[in-house]
N, C-alpha and C positions, 0 to 999 in steps of 0.2 A: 688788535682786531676785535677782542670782546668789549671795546668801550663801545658805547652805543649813546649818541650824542642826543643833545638837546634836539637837533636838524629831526632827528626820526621821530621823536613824540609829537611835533609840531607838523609832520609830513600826514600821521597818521587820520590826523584833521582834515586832510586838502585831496587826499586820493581818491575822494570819492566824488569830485570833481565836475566828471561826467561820464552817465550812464554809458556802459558797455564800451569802454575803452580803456583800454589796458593801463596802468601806470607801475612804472619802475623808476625807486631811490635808489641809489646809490651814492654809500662811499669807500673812495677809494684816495689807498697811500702809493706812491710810489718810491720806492727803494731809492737810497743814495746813489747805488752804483745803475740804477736808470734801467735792470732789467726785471727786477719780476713789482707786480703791482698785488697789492693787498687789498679784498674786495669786500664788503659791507652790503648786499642788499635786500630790499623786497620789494614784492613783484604779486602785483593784483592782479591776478590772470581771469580773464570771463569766457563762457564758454559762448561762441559766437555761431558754435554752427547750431544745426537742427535736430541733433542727436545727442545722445547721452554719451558723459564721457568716462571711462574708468582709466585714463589716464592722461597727461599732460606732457606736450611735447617740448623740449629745450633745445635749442642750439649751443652749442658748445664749439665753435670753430677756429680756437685758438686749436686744437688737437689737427686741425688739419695739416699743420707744420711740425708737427711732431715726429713724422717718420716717414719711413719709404714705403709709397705704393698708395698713400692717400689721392684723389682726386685732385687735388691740389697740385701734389708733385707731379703726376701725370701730366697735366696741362701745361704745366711749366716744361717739358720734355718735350711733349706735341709742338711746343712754340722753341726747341733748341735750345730753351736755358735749362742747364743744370744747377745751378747755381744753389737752391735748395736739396736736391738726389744727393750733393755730397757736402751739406753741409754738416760743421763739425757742432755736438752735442752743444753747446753752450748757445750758437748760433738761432737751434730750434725753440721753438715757441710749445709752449706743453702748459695744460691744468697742471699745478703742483698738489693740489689738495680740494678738497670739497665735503661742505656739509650742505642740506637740504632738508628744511623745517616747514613744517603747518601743523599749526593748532601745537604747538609744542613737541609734538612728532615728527622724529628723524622718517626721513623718505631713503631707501637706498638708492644706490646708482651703483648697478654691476660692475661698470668699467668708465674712468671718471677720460679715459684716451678717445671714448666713442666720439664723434661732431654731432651725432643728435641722441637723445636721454627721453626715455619715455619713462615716467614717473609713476608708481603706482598710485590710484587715489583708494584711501580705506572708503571711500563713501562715492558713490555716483554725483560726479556733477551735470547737473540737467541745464538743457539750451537756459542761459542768459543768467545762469548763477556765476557766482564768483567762488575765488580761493585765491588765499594769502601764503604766499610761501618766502621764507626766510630763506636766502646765501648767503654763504663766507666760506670765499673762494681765493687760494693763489695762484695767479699767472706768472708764468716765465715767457718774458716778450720775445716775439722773434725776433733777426735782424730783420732791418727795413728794406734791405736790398732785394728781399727775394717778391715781396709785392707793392711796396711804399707805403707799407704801415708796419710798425715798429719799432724798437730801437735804434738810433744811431749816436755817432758821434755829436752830429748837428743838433738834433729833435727828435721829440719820440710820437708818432704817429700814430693814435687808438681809430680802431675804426673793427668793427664784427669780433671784437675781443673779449665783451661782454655778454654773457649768459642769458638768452631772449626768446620767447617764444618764437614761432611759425605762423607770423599772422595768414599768411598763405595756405596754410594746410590746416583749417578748423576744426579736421575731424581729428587731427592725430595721429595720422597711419601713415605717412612716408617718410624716409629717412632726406635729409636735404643736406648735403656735403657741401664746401667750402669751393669755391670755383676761381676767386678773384675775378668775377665778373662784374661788379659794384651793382649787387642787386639787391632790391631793399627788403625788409623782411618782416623789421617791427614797424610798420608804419602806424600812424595814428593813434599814437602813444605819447604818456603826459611822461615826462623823464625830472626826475631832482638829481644833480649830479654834481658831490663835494668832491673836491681832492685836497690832497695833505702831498704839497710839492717841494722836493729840496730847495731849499735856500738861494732865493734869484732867478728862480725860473717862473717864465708868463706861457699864460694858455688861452689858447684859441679854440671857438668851437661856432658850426652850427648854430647852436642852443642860443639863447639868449643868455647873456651874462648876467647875473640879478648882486652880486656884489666878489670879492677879488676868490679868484678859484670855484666860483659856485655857479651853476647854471640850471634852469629847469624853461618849462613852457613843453608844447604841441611839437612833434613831427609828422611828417609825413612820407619823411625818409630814415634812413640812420645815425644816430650821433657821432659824428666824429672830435675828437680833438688833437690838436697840437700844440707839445709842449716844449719850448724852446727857452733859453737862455737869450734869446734875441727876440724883440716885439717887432712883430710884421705889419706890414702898410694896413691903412685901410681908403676906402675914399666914398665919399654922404654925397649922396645924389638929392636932391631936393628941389622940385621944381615943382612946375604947378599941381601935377596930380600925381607926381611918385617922388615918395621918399623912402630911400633904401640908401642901407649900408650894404658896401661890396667888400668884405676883410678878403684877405689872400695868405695863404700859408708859405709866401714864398718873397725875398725880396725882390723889387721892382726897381729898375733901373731909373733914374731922372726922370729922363726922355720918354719910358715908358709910361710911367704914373703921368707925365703930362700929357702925353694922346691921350691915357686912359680917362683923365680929367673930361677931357674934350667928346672922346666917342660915348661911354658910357649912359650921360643921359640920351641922344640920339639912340643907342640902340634899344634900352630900355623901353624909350615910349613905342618906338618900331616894332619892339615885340606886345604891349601892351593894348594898343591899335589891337594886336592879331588876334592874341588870347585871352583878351581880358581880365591878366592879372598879373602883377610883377612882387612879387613878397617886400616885406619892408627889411629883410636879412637874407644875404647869400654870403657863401663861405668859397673859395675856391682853392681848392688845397693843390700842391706840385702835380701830385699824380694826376686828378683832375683835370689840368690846364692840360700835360700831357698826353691823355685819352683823346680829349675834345676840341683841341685846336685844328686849324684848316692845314688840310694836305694840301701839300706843294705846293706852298708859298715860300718854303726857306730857298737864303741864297746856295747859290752853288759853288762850291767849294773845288778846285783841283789842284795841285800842288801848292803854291805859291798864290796861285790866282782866288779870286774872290769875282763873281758874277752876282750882282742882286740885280732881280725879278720885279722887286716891289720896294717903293720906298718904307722905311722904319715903319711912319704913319699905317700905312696901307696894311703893311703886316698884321700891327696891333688890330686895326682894326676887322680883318679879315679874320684874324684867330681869336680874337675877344667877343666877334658875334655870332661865332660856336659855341664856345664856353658857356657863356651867360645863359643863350638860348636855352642849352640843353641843362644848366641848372636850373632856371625857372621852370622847366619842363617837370624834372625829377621834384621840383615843389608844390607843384599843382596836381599831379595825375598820380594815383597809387594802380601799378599794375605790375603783373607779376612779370620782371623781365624773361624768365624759362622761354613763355609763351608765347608774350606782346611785347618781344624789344620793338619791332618794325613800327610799333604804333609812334612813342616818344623821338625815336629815331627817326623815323620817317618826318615828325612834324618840325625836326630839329632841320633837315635838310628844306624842307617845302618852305618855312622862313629863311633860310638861307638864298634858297633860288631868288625869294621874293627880295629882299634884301641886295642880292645880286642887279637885278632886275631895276632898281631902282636907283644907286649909287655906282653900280662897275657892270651897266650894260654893256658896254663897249669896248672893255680891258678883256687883255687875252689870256689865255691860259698858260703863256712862259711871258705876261708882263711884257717891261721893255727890255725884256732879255735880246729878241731880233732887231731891236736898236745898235745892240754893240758892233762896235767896228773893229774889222782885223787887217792890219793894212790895208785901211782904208776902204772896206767893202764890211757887208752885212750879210755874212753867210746863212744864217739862220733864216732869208728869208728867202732860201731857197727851199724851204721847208711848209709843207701845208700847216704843218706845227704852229709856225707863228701868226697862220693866222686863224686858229681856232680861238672863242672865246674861253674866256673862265666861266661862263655861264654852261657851259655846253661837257666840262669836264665829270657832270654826275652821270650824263648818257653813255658818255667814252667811258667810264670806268666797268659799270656794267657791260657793254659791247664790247670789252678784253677778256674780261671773265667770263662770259658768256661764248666768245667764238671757241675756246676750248672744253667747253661742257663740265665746266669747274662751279658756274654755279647752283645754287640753291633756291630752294622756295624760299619765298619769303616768309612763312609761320614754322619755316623748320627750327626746331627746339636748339636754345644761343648759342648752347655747350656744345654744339654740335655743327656751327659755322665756323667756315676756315677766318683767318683772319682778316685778308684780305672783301671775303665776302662780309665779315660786321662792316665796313664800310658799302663796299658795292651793293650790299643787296640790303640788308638790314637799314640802310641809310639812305644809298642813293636811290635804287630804283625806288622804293615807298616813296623816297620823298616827290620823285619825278614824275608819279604818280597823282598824289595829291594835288601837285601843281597842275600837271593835263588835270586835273575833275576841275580843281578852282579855275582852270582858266578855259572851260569850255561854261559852268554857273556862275561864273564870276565870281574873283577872290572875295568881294566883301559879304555873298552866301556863303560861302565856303568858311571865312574867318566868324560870320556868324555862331556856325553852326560846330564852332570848335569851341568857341565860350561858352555858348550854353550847353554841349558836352562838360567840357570842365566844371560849368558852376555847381551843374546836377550834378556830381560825383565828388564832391569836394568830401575831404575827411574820411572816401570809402572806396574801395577794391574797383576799379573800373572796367566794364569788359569793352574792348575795342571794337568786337564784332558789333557791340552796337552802336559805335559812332557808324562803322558802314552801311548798318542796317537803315540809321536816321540820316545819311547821306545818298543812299537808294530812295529814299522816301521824297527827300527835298529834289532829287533829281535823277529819276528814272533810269538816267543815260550810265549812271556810276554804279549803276547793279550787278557788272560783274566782277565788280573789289574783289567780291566776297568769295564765289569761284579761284580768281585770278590770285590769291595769294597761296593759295593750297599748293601751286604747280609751280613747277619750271615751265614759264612759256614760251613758247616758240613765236608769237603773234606778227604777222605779217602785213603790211600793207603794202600794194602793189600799184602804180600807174600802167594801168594797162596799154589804153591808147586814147588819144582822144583825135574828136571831126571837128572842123570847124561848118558849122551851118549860117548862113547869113551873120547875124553881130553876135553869134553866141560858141560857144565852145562847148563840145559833148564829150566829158571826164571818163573814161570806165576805169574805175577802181575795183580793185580784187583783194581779198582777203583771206587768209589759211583757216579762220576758226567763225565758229555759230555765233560768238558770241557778241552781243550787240555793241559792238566798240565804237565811240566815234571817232573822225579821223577828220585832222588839220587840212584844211588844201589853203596854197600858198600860190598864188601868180605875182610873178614880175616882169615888170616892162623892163626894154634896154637900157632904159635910165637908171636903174634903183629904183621903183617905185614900186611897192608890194600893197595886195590886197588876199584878205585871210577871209577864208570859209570854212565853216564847223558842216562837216557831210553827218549825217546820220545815217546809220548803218541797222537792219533787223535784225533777229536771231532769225538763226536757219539762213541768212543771207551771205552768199560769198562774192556776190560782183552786185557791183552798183553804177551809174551813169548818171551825171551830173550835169544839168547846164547851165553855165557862169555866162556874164557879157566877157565877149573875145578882147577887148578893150585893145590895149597893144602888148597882148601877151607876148614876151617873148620865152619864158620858162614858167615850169608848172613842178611844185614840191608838196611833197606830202612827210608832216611833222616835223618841219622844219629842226635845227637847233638840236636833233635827238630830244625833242618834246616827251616822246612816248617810247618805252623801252622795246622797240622794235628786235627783231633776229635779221632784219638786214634792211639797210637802210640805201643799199646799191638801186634799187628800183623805185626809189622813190620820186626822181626827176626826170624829167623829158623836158624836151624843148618842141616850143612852138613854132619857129621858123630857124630859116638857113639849111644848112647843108645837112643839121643831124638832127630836123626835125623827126618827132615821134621817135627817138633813139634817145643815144646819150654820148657823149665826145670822148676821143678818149685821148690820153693825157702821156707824157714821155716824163718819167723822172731821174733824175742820178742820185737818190740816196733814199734807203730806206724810212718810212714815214711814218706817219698818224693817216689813217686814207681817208681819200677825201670821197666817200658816196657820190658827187655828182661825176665822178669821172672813171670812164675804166683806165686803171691805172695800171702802166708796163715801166717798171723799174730797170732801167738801164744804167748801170755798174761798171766802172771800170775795178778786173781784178788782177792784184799782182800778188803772185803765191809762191811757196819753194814746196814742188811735190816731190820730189825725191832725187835720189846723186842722178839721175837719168835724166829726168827731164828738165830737171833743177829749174828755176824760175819759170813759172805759166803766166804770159799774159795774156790778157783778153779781155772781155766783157761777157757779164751775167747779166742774161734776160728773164725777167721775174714779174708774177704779179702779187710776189707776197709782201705786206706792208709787215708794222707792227702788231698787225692784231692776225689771226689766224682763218683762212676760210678754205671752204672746203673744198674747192676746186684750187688745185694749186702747180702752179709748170715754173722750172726754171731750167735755162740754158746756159751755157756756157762753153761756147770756142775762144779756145786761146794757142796761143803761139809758146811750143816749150824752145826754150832758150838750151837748152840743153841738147836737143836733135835738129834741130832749124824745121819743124816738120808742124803741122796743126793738128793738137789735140783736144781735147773737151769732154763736156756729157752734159745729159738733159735730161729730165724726167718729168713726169707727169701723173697726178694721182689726185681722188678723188674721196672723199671722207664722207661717212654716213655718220653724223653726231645725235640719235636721238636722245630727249630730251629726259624722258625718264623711260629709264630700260637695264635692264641689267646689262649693256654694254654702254661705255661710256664713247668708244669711237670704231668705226670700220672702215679701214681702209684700202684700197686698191689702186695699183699705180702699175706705173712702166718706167723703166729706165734705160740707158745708156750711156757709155764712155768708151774712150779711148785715149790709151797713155803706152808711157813705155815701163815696163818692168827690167829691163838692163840693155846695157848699149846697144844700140840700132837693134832691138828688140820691145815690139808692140803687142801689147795685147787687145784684144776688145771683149766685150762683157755688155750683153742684155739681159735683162729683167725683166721678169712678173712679179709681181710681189703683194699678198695683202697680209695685214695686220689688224688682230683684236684685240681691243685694249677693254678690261671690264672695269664696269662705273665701280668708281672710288668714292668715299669720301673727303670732300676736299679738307676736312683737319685730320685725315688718315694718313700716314707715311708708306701704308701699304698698296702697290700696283700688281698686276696679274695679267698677262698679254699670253696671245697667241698668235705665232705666225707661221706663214709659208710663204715659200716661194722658189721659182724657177728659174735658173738664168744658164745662161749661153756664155760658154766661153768660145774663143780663137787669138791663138796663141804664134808669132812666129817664133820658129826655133833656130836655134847656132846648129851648124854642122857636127859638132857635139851631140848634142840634143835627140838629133835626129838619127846619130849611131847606136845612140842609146834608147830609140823608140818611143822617144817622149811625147806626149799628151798636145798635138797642136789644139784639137779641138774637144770640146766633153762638154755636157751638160751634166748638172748638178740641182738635184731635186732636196728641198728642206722645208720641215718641218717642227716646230717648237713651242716649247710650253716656257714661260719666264715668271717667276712671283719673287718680288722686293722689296721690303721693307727697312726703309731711309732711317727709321727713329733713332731715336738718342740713344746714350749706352747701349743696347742693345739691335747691332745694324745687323739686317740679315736678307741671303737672296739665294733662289733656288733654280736652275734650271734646266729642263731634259730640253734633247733635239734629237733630228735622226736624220740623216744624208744620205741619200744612194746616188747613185748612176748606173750604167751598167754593166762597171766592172768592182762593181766594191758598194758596201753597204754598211754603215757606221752608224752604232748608235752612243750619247755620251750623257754623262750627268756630272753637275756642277754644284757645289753648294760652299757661301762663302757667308763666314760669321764672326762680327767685330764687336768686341766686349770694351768700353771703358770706365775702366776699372778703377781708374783717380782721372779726375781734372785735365784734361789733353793728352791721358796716359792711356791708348789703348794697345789692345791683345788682337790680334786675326789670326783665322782660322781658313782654310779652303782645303775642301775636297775634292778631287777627280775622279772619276773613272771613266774610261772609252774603250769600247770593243767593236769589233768586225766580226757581222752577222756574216758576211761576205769579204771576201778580199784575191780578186785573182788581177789585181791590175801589174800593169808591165817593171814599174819600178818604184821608189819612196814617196813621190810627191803625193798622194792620199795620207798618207803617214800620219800619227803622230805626232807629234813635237815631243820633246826630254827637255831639251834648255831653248831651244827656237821652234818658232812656228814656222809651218811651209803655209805660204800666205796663197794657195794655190787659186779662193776663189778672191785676192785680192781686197781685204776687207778691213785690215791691221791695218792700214796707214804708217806702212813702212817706212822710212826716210832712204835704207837698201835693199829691194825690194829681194836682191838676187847677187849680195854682199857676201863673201864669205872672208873678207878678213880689212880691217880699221874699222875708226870708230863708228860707221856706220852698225857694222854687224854686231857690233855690241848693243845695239838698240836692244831691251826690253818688254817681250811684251805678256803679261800675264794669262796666258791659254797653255790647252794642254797640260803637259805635266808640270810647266811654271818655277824649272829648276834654273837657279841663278847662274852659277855654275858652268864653263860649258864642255857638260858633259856629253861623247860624241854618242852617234848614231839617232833613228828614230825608231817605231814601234808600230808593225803592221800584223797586232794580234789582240792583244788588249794592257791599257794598263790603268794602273791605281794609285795617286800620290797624294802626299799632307803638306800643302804647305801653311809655313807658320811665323807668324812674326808679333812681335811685341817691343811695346817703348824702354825704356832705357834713362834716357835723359835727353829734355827738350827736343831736339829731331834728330838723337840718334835713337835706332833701333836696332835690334840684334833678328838674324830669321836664319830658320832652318827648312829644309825639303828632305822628304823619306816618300821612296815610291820601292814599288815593285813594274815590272812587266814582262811580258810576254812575247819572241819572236817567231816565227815559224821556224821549226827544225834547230831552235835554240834554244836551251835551258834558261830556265825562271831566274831575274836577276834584281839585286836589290840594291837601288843606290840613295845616295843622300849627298845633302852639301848642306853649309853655317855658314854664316856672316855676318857684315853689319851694314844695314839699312841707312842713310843719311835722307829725310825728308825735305828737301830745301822747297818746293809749292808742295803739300802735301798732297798726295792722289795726280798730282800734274807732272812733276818733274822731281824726281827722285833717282839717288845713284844707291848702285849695290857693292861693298868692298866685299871679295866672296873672302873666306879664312881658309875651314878645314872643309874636307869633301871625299865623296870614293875616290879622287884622286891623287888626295894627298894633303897636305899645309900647301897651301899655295900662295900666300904673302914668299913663299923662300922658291918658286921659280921664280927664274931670269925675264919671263916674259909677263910677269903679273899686271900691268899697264891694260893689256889687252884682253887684260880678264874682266876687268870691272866693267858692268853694268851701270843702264841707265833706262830710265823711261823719259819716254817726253810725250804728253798728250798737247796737241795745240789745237784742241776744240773749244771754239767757242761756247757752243751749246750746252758739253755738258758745264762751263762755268755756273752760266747762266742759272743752271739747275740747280747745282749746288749753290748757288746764292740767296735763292726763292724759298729754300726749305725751308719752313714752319709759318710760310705764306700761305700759301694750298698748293 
């Protein structure tokens, strides 16, 4: 480490290069055993802002992997991987040591574990001086696996490893932590970079290679390299006006490298054409390819089966002119991603579209997937699915996210978008955007005024607002970018009505916002024949009337294709003649869909169910108008025939959703419902509903939710002649109230809930709190607390109750499979309420009571759990019981059995009857799958 080579007296010559641009040498050894790197450098820092500085800012982001609780690990939690939280010491990435020199003066560093280092300077450095500061520094590499740079088995992956200033923060004064966002920092930096590599190993980089191991020249992004035991493809584009090499950190199949041979220069000049600039070096490393390749083009995969979408070609090519794009993008434009992902992003999709547009106008968005034949038929093209474009899949992604109020503005800060929204929003709507302005001034203004952005900003910090600013200038109509990215918009376009006058047609369109948008009109004849009009629209203007020649209009659209990231695209069409002129048709489906905006669409279902030993199989048919995406008027019905009573049961409901856009509720809802089933033999109940629910705006990369609800429902009950010796409950209303907060996250799950029920013989208030610690690697701890008391209680007999080891399921809401079971495998169902004891321990509690239940892993799915309660009955002494066991998790939270052991009753593996002791849950909801599938999506 203290040799100090020829390379730096001859560096010392060349860093002064060019004015006010940072330059950092570096060398560095890397260890035989390939994890910690030995580091050599120095680093001309200038002061760039317009202030004096009395200190100098370092990144240091190898320390981000060091320990728990860094930003880092958090992100990796938000996104469901632990995989750093528990790794083992060897695993992490950590400064081993650091020294810090200028002018032959050590500099300290408080704590060398910080990710950023403010430096004291003995002397004021004033705007546009410099200072020379000497490192020698050890790193201990992370594993690769926790963000795809670092050590592995295969290659060792350097990338923000080395010690760099904050070209983003000139003045000095923020701390900027390690995100694994691939955001760049030191740009526009002159780099020399040796290595001393064991024996057989070849490196890849960015950089320009200047001879074996040594690299230097210009970035304008971050150096990375890879260094491998294996030399990775490369392929030289060389045609009339671009020559460029494309290296890859990854091996490439045959077949691969040969499309790649084939597409690469087409897309290169494709993008070059746009931006006016293709570098003569791009590096595309794993992670890379993996960030930036095209969603939902792989095949689909199910058992045994194999469906492709897209042939080989088509793939390479759909996923390589992501890639490229968005690395020529990160090569031309320096900007700070915190603030302006949506700008590179955005421009990455708007070539994309354009790109689409021109090569696979006409390919759908599941391919020739509705080609495949199943016995002889093509089911998939029962589906509006098959026949949506690929081109139209940036509008659908936004309009998924968006009907749940999951997304985001588009300049909200990166760290701070769900994941799914860095695509939808950060990507797609910007780019969909871009495209509506170029193709209301037309793309070759629009691709103008994107080069000569670029050229002027070449080598320096770009601000985005002012491409909008010079995109307001060239075209008036694009002036509310600037507005319109700040918000979550709701923006509507509406076909109001239109007249026909003599040869002309009178449009009224309507609008929710002032702001001066313009909007697509679209006519077509019965033939296919379309013709397009650009309406211009004022500020301050909400309805406008248009007149077009009536030519043979037979349908009229506005933004066709989801052009324009509209909030509802259902009132976009009307028809000109026939039966639903000035309306819109409405459509019958059997299976849940992708919806098609021009149709009111009523989903017709056939459903075959098992609701419980009573009714045992329901068929029927559900009438619906909810597709795959969510909207706020929503009804579904459902009569069906229980095979169990020969009698016609069902339910229906109906509810209506207030989703504002920014507000501190993220949804409001109010509905009605109804059913009618059987709860035991020739025994029916029926149950109506009032019901609304507050759900408060989230964060969609937050695992934390917080609802409130109420509601009111009607029961009527028949009773057995039993029942009714015992003065039981035919009918009652039940009034409720509640508070819910939960929080999904990793290691640390946790969820709170009060309620409170009356009617008007009893009045129950409860609280709930339930919290899951894991503690190792799929090893977790839970925890739940109970407690429930009667404010009131004079009702005639238990069904208010309690529960101890069963619920009395009185307003029907457990999805019992017995609903009124007291003995086989039914009653042994499961279901965690109340006092949630395994056990069955007898009687219920019509006073108050208080329980712990508790369970932890063990090994692989078994778990061992315990319950301890106390309670209370009237005119009964205080009583305290508990039960142990062992847990078996066969679908974890879905279907799990309980073997109970010891209890206040005893060992009970040594009764005769222990068979009918054991528990079970079974949840067969689809929904919450779903949910738990989605987490660390938003």
């Amino acid at each position: 480490m203290k040799r100090i080579s020829i390379c730096f007296i001859l560096f010392l010559g060349v860093v002064e290069v060019s004015a006010q641009k940072d330059s950092i040498y570096i060398e560095a050894k890397l260890s035989s055993d390939k994890k910690t790197l030995n580091v050599n450098q120095e680093l001309v820092y200038y002061n760039n802002s317009e202030k004096d500085l009395n200190t100098v800012k370092l990144l240091n982001w190898v320390s981000a992997y060091n320990k728990r609780g860094t930003s880092l690990v958090y992100r990796k939690l938000e996104d469901r991987n632990t995989d750093l939280h528990f790794a083992k010491k060897n695993e992490l990435g950590k400064l081993l040591s650091l020294h810090i020199k200028s002018a032959d003066q050590e500099i300290p560093v408080s704590n060398i574990s910080d990710e950023s280092f403010f430096l004291p300077l003995k002397e004021i450095l004033k705007p546009g001086e410099k200072i020379k500061l000497q490192l020698q520094y050890q790193i201990q590499l992370p594993d690769k696996k926790f963000t795809g740079y670092g050590t592995s088995d295969n290659n060792i992956a350097l990338k923000y490893f080395f010690i760099v200033p904050d070209r983003f923060d000139p003045d000095n004064i923020s701390k900027r932590d390690y995100h694994d966002i691939e955001e760049s920092v030191s740009f526009n930096t002159f780099w020399t970079v040796n290595f001393d590599l064991p024996v057989n190993y070849f490196i890849e980089s960015n950089l320009q290679q200047t001879q074996m191991n040594s690299f230097n020249g210009y970035l304008d992004s971050d150096p990375e390299f890879l260094i491998s035991q294996n030399e990775y493809p490369s392929i030289n584009i060389n045609t009339e006006d671009i020559h460029t090499e494309v290296r890859f950190g990854y091996n490439l199949r045959p077949e691969e490298k040969q499309n790649l041979e084939f597409y690469l220069p087409l897309q290169l000049k494709f993008i070059k054409e746009r931006i006016g600039f293709v570098p003569e070096r791009l590096f595309i490393s794993d992670k890379f390819r993996g960030k930036e390749d095209f969603f939902g083009n792989n095949d689909i995969t199910f058992w045994k089966f194999r469906f492709q979408l897209f042939t080989d070609a088509e793939k390479t090519d759909l996923d390589y002119f992501g890639i490229i794009a968005k690395k020529v993008l990160d090569e031309s434009i320096i900007t700070d991603k915190q603030d302006y992902h949506w700008f590179k992003s955005g421009l990455k999709s708007y070539l994309e579209i354009q790109y689409l547009k021109k090569f696979y106008a006409d390919t759908k968005l599941l391919g020739t997937l509705p080609e495949t034949k199943v016995f002889g038929v093509k089911p998939l093209k029962l589906f509006h699915a098959s026949e949506v474009k690929l081109i139209e899949r940036y509008g659908l992604a936004y309009q998924y996210i968006m009907s749940q109020n999951l997304d985001q503005k588009i300049d909200e800060k990166y760290t701070v978008l769900s994941n799914f929204n860095d695509m939808a929003i950060s990507n797609f709507e910007t780019g969909t955007l871009f495209n509506y302005s170029a193709e209301k001034m037309g793309s070759e203004n629009f691709d103008s005024l994107v080069q000569n952005f670029i050229a002027k900003n070449t080598d320096k910090k770009a601000n985005p607002k002012d491409f909008l600013k010079e995109l307001a200038e060239k075209d008036k109509r694009t002036s509310y970018l600037s507005e319109f990215l700040q918000h979550k918009n709701r923006v509507n376009f509406k076909l109001r009505k239109f007249k026909k006058e003599g040869d002309s047609l009178n449009i009224t369109i309507e609008k929710n916002t002032l702001a001066n948008i313009p909007v697509q009109l679209q006519t077509t004849s019965k033939d296919g024949k379309t013709t397009e009009y650009w309406v211009e629209t004022e500020e301050n203007e909400k309805a406008k009337t248009v007149s077009i020649p009536a030519l043979d209009t037979y349908k009229i659209t506005l933004n066709d294709d989801y052009i324009f990231p509209e909030s509802n695209y259902r009132d976009n069409f009307l028809y000109a003649k026939g039966f639903f002129s000035n309306t819109k048709k409405i459509k019958l489906k059997l299976i849940k869909d992708i919806p098609n905006p021009e149709f009111n669409e009523i989903y017709v279902s056939p459903k075959i169910r098992f609701n419980n030993t009573y009714d045992k199989f329901l068929i029927g048919f559900n009438f619906k108008n909810q597709s795959f995406f969510d909207q706020k008027f929503l009804y579904s019905f459902t009569p069906s025939y229980s095979t169990g009573t020969g009698k016609l049961t069902g339910s229906g409901a109906v509810a209506y959703s207030f989703l504002p856009a920014e507000s501190i509720i993220r949804s409001l809802t109010f509905g009605v419902s109804g059913s009618y089933f059987h709860y035991d033999y020739d025994l029916a109940y029926r149950k109506g509903s009032i019901y609304s629910n507050l759900n408060f705006r989230k964060n969609p990369r937050s695992t934390v939710s917080r609802s409130i609800g109420a509601s009111y429902n009607y029961f009527e009950r028949d009773l057995s002649p039993q029942m009714i010796l015992n003065k039981d409950y035919d009918k009652y209303n039940l009034w409720s109230v509640g508070y819910g907060y939960n929080d999904s996250q990793s290691i640390h799950e946790k969820s709170l809930g009060i309620s409170t029920q009356w009617m008007e013989d009893f009045h129950k208030v409860t609280a709930e709190g339930f919290y899951r610690w894991e503690f190792a690697p799929k090893q977790k701890l839970s925890l739940r607390l109970f407690a429930g008391y009667f404010v009131k209680n004079d009702t005639r007999n238990s069904t208010f109750n309690y529960g101890i080891s069963r619920v009395s399921d009185y307003s029907f809401s457990y999805n019992l499979l017995g609903q009124s079971a007291t003995g086989g495998i039914l009653s042994q169902q499961f279901i965690l309420a109340d006092g949630g004891f395994k056990s069955f321990l007898p009687g219920s509690v019509n006073k108050w009571i208080t329980s712990v239940n508790l369970d932890t892993s063990v090994w692989k799915i078994f778990h061992v759990y315990a319950d301890a309660g106390v309670y209370d009955n009237k005119n009964k002494p205080t009583k305290f019981i508990w039960d142990s066991g062992v847990k078996v998790r066969i679908i974890p939270d879905f279907l799990e059995v309980y073997l109970p052991v010891q209890s206040s009753l005893g060992f009970e593996p040594g009764f005769k009857d222990y068979g009918r002791r054991i528990r079970y849950t079974l949840i067969l909801n689809l929904n919450s799958i779903i949910n738990a599938a989605r987490r660390g999506w938003y």
